[in-house]
C-alpha positions in Angstrom: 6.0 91.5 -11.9 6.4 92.9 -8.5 3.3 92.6 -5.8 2.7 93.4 -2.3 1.9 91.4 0.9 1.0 91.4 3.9 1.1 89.0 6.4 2.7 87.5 9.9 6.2 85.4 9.8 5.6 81.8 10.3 8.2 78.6 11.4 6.7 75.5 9.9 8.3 72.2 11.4 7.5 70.2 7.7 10.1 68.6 5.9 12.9 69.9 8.0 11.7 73.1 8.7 11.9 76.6 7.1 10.1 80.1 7.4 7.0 81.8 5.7 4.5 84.5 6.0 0.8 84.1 6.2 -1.8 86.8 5.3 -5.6 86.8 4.3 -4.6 86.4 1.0 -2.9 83.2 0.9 0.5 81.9 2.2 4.2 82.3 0.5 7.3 80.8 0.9 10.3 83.1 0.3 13.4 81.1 -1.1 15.6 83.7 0.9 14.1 84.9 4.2 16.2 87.8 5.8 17.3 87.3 9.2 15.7 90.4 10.3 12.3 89.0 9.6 12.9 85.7 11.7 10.8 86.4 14.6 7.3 84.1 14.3 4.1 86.5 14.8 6.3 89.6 13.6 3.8 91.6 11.2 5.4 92.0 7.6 4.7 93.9 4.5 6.9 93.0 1.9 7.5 93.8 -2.5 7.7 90.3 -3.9 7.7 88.6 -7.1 6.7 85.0 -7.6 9.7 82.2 -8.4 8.8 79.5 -10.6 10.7 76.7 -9.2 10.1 73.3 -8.3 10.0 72.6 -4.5 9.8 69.7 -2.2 8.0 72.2 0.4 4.4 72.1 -0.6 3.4 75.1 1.1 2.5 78.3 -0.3 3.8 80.2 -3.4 7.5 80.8 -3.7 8.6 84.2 -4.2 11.6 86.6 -3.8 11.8 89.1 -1.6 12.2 92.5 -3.1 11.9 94.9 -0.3 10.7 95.2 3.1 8.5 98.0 3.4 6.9 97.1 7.1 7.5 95.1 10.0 5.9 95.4 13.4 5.9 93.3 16.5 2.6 93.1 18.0 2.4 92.3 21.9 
């Protein structure tokens, strides 16, 4: 089941590195993060549904990305 977020685009250093987005209402990890959304601070609402796989990032919830419906750079 499909939900939406909303959040800003994140770079964590952990375990190698990798990107996420972080909102009020928690933190996710997308397993495949678009190339358009890989600018850190860039405003994001995005359709996801949660992944239930096992990770060795312990850091947020895993989802897929099912569309973007909003980005927006803030100055």
């Amino acid at each position: 089941m499909s939900y939406t977020i909303k959040g800003k685009v994140v770079h964590e250093e952990l375990e190698g590195g990798f990107w996420g987005i972080v909102g009020d209402e928690g933190k996710w990890r997308p397993q495949e993060f678009p190339s358009e959304l890989k600018t850190v601070g860039l405003e994001v609402e995005l359709e996801v549904e949660n992944v239930d796989v096992m990770s060795m990032f312990m850091w947020g919830k895993t989802v897929d990305i099912k569309k973007i419906i909003k980005t927006e750079k803030k100055e």
